[in-house]
RODOMAR-220345 format. One record per residue (C-alpha): y, z, x. Coordinates in steps of 0.2 Angstrom, whole numbers, plus 5000, padded with zeros to 4 digits. Example, Ala and Ser with C-alpha at 12.3 -4.5 7.8 and 13.67 -1.06 7.14 Angstrom:
2
pt py = 4978	pz = 5039	px = 5062
pt py = 4995	pz = 5036	px = 5068
// end
This chain:
322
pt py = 5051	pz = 5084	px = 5057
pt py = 5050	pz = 5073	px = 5071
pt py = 5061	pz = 5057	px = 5073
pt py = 5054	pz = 5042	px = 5083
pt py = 5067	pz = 5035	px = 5097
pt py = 5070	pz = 5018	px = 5096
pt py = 5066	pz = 5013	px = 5114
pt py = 5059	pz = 4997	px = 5122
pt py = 5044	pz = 5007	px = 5129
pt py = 5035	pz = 5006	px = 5109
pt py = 5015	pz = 5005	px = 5106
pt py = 5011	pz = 4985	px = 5102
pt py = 4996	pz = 4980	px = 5092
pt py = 4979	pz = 4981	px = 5101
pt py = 4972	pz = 4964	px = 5102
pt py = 4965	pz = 4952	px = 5088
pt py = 4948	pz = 4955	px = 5085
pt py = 4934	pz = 4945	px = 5073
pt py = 4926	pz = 4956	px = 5059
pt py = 4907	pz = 4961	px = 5064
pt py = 4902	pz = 4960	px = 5047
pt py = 4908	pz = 4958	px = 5030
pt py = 4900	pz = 4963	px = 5012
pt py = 4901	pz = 4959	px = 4995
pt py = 4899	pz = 4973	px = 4984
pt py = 4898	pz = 4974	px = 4964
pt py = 4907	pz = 4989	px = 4959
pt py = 4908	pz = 4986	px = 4941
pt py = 4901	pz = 4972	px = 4929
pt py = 4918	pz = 4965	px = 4930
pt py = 4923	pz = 4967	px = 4948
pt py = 4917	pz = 4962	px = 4966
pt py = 4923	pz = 4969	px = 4981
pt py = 4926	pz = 4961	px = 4998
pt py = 4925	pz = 4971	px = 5015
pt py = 4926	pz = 4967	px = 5032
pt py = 4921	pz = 4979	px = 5047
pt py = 4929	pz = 4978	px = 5065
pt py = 4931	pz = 4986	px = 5082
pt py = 4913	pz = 4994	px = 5086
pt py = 4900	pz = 4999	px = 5073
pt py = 4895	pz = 5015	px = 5082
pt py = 4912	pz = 5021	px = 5081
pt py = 4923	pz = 5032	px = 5073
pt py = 4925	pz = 5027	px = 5054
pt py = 4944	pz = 5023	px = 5047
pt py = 4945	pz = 5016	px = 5030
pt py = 4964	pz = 5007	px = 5030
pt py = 4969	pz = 5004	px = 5014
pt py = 4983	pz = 4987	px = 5010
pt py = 4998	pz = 4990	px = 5000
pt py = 5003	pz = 4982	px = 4983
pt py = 4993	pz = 4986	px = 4971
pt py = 4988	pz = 4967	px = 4971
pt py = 4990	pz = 4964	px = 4991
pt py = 4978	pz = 4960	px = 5001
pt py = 4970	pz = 4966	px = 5018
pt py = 4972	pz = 4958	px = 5032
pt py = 4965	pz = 4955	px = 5050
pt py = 4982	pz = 4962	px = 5058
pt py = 4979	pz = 4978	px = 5048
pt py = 4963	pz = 4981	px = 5060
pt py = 4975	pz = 4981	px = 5076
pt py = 4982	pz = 4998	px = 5072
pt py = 4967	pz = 5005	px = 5078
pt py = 4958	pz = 5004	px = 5096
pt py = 4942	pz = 4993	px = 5093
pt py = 4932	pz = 5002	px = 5105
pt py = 4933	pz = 5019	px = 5097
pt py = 4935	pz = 5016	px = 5080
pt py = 4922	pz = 5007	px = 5067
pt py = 4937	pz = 5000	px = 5055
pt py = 4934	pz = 4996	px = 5036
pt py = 4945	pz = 4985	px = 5026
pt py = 4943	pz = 4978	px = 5007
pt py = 4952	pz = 4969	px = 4995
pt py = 4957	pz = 4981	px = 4982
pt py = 4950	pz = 4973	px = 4962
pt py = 4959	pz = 4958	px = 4958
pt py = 4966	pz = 4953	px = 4975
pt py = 4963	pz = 4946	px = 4992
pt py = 4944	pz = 4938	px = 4992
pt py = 4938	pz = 4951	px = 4978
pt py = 4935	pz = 4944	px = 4961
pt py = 4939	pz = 4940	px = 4948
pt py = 4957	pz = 4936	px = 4953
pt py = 4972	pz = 4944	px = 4946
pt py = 4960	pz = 4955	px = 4936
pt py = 4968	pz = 4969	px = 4925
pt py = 4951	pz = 4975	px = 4915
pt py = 4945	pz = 4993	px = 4923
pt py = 4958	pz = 4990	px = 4937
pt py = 4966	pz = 5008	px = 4939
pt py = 4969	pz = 5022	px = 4953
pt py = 4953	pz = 5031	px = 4949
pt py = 4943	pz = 5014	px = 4949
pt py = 4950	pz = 5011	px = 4966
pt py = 4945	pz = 5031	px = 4969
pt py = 4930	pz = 5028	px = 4963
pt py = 4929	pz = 5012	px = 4974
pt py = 4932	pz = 5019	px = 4990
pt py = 4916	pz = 5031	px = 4987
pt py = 4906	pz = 5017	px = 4983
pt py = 4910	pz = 5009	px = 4999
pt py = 4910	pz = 5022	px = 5010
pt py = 4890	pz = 5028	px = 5003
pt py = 4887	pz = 5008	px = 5004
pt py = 4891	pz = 5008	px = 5021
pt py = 4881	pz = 5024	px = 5026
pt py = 4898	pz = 5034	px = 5030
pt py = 4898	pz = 5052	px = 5029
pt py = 4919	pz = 5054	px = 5033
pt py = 4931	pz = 5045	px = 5039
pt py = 4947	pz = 5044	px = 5042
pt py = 4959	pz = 5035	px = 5031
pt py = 4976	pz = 5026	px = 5032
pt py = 4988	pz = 5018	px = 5021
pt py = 5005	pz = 5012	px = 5019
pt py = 5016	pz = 5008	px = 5003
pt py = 5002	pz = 5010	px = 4989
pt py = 4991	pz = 5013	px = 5000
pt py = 4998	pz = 5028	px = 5004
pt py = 4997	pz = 5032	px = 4986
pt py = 4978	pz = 5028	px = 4984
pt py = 4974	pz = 5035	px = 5001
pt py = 4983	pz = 5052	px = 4995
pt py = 4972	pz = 5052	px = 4977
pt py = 4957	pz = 5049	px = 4987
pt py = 4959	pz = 5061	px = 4998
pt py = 4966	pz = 5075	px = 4987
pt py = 4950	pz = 5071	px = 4974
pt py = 4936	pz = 5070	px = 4992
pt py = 4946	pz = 5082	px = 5002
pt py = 4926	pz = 5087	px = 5012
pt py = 4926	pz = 5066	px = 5016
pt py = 4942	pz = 5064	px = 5025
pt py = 4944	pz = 5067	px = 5044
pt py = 4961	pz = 5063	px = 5044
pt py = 4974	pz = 5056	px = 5034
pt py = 4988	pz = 5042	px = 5039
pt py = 5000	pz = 5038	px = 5027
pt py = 5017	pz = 5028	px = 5032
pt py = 5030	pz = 5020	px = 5017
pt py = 5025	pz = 5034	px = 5005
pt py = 5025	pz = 5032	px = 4987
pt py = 5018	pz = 5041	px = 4974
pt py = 5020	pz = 5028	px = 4958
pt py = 5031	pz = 5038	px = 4949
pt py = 5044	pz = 5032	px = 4936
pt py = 5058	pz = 5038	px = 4945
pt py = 5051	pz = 5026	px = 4963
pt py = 5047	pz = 5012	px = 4951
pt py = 5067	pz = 5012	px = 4944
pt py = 5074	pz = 5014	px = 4961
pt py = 5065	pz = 4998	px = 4966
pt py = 5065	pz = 4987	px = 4950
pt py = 5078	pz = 4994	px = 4938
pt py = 5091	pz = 5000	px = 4948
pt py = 5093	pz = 5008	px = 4966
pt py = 5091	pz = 4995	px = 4978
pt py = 5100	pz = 4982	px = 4967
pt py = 5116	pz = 4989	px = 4975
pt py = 5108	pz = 4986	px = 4992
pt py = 5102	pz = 4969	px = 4989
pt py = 5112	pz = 4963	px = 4975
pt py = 5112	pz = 4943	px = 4979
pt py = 5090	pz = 4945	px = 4979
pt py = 5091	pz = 4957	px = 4962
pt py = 5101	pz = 4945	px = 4953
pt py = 5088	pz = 4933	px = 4956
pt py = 5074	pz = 4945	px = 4951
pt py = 5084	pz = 4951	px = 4936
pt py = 5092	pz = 4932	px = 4931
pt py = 5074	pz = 4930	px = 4925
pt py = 5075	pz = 4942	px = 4912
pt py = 5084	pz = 4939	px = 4896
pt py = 5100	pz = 4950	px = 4895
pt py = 5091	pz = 4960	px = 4880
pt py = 5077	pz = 4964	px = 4888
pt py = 5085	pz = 4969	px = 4905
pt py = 5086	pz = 4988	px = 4902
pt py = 5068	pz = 4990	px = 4906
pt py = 5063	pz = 4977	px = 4918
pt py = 5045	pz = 4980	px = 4921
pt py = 5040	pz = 4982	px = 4901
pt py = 5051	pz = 4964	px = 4903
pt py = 5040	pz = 4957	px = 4917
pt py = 5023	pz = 4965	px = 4910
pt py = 5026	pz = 4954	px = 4896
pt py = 5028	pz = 4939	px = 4902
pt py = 5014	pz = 4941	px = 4917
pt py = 5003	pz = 4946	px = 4904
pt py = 5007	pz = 4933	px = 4891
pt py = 4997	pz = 4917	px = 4884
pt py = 5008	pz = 4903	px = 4895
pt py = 5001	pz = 4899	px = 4912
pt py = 5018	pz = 4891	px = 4919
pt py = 5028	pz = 4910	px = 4913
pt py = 5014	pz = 4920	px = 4921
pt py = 5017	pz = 4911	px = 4939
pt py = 5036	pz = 4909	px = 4938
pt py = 5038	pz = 4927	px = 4932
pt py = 5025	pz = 4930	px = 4948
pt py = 5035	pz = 4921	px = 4962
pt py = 5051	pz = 4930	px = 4956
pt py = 5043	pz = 4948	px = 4956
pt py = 5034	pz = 4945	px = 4972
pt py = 5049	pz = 4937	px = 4980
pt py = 5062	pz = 4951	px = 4974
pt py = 5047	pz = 4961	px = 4985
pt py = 5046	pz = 4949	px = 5000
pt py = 5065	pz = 4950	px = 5003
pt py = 5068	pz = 4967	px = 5005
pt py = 5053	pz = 4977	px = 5013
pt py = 5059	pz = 4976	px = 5030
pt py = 5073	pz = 4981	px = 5039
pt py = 5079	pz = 4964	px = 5045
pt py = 5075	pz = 4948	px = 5035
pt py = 5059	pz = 4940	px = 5039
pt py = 5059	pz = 4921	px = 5029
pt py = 5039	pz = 4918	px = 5035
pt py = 5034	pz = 4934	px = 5027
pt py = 5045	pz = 4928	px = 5011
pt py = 5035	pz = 4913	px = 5012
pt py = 5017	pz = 4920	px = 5012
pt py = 5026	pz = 4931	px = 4998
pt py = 5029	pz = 4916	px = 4985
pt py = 5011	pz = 4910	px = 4986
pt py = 5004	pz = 4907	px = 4972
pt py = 4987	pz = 4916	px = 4970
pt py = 4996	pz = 4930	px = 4983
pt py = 5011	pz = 4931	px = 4972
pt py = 5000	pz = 4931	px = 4953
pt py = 4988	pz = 4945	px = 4961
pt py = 5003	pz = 4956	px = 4967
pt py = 5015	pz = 4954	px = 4952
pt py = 5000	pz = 4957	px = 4939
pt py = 4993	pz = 4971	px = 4948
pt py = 5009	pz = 4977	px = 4952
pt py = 5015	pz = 4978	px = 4935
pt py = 5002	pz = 4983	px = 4926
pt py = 5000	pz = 4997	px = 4937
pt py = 5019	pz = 5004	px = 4937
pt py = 5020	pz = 5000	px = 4917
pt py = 5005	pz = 5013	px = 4918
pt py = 5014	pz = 5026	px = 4931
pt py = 4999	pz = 5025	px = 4941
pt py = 4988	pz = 5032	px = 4928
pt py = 4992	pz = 5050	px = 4936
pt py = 4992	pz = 5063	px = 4922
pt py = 5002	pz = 5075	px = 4926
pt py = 5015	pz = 5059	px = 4933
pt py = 5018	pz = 5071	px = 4949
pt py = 4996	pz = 5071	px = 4951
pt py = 4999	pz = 5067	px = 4971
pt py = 5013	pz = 5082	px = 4973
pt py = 5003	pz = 5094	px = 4962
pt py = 4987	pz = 5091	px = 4971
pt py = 4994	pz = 5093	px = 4987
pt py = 4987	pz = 5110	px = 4991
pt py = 4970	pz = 5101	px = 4995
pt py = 4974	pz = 5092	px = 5009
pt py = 4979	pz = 5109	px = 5018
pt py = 4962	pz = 5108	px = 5030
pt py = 4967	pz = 5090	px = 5033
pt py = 4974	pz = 5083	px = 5049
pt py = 4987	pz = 5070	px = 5045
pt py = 5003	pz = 5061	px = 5049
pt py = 5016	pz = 5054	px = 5037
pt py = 5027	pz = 5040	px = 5044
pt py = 5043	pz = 5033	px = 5035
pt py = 5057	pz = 5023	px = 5040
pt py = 5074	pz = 5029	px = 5037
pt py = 5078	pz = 5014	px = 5030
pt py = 5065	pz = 5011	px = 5017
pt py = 5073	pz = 5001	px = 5002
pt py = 5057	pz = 4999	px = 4993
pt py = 5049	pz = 5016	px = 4995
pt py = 5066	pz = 5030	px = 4998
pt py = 5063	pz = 5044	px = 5009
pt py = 5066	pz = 5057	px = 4997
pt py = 5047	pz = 5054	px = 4993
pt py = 5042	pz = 5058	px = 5009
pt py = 5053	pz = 5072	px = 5011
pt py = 5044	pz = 5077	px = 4995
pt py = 5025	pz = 5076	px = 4999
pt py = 5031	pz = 5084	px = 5017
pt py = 5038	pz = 5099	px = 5008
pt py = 5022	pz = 5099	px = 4999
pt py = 5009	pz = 5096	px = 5015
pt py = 5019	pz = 5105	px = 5029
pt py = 5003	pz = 5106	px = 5041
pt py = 5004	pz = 5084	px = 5042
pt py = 5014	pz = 5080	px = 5056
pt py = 5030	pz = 5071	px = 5050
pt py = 5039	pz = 5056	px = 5058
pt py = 5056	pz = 5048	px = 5054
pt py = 5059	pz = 5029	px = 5059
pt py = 5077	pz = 5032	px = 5063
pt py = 5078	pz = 5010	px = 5064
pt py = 5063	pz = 5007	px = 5050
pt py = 5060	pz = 5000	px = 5034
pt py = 5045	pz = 4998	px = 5023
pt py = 5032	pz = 4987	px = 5033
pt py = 5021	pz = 4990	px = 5045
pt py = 5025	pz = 4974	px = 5054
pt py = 5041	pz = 4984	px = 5061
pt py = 5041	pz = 4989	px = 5077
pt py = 5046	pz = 5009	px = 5076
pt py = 5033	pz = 5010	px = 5060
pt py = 5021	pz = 5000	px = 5072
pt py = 5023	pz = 5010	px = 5086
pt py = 5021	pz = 5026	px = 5076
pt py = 5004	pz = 5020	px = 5067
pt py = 4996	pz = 5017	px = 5083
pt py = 5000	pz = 5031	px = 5091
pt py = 4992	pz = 5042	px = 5077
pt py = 4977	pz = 5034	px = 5076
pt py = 4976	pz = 5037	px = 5097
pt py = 4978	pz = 5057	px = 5093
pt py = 4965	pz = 5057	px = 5083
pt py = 4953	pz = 5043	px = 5093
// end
């Protein structure tokens, strides 16, 4: 295990950049998918994949990466971002996305790539790439979380309420006191339900609880963007409907038993000590289970990948493997 020195002397970004081309790409009667391309078509591929599920990608994601080596994909995930329909739940599990991601990689004429993802998309990026194993160059995975019950109650039900206990009050205040032992069959309810005004309050207070608390120190921009309205109705849906579901993994530990197929594959798993949404003991977990991955501590992180030791770390991966 490796720990990352928190020094003034950190990997930034690499510049903003314009995609080269974008797609639209029908992956089902139901959904459409929207993917962008950066950085240089004749370049390595790397597929990054956004968190939520029900987030959305965004131009920043394709800065990890240096755009003069790297041909860099990025998509909307069903039900989020610029995909469509919005905030769709129909055929919208982890083995859609799976299926998803080899859709667009033969859409786009790829034959591997390497893929990187944070938070859920550490989650989707590790069933991928335990179910293609041959397609994978490498794997990057920071903020891991493998969508298991056990994650889902430290975050939602009770974990880091005790760290955060003015924002879970808020979360939880919601949620009549009857319902309260099982918040997410409490939110499902609601976001699910008939009445339009329910669905986006419940939304902004399930994707607020999430705004406040993903990073080490308080960010009240991010917050903002988190308490959209189509960003937070995507998220908490998505969100929800998913961890109701345990990630559709049968067996529920499907990532950690699976492990033993990413043994060929070159990868690094980030995580910061610190992580109040995602707790370490995950990554801890699927290091045990994938001892040939490189692993890296944040000793001053915490969930995103905006933060500067989680930054710093992301870049510096994808440069190893440029």
């Amino acid at each position: 295990m490796d720990t990352a020195s928190a020094t003034s002397t950190r990997r930034g970004v690499f510049p903003a950049i314009e995609p080269f081309a974008t797609h639209r790409l029908r992956v089902s009667p139901v959904h459409e998918l929207h993917i962008a391309e950066y950085g240089n078509p004749k370049g390595k591929p790397a597929v990054v994949l956004h968190g939520g599920p029900g987030g959305k990608s965004t131009p920043k994601m394709a800065q990890h990466h240096h755009p003069e080596h790297y041909r860099i994909i990025l998509f909307d995930q069903r039900g989020c971002g610029l995909s469509t329909p919005h905030a769709e739940l129909t055929d919208n599990t982890t083995w859609h996305l799976v299926a998803d991601l080899e859709a667009i990689r033969q859409h786009l004429g790829i034959e591997t790539w390497q893929v990187t993802g944070g938070s859920w998309g550490s989650t989707l990026a590790l069933a991928y790439s335990e179910s293609h194993p041959e397609r994978v160059t490498e794997l990057i995975v920071r903020g891991i979380f493998m969508s298991r019950r056990s994650e889902v109650n430290w975050f939602y039900q009770e974990g880091a309420s005790h760290l955060f206990p003015e924002a879970f009050e808020a979360f939880q205040e919601f949620i009549p006191d009857a319902e309260r032992s099982d918040m997410i069959a409490a939110y499902h309810r609601r976001l699910t339900g008939p009445d339009v005004a329910t669905r986006h309050a419940a939304a902004r207070a399930w994707s607020l609880w999430e705004g406040t608390t993903i990073s080490l120190l308080p960010d009240p921009e991010r917050e903002k963007e988190f308490v959209d309205p189509d960003f937070a109705l995507a998220l908490a849906r998505i969100e929800c409907h998913y961890f109701l579901n345990e990630g559709f993994f049968t067996p529920r530990d499907w990532i950690l038993a699976n492990a033993g197929k990413l043994a060929s594959i070159p990868g690094v798993i980030i995580h910061g000590r610190y992580d109040v949404c995602t707790p370490m003991s995950s990554a801890w977990q699927l290091h045990k289970a994938w001892p040939n991955a490189t692993f890296v501590v944040v000793p001053d992180g915490g969930h995103t990948h905006t933060e500067p030791g989680i930054l710093h770390e992301l870049v510096t991966a994808t440069e190893s493997f440029r």
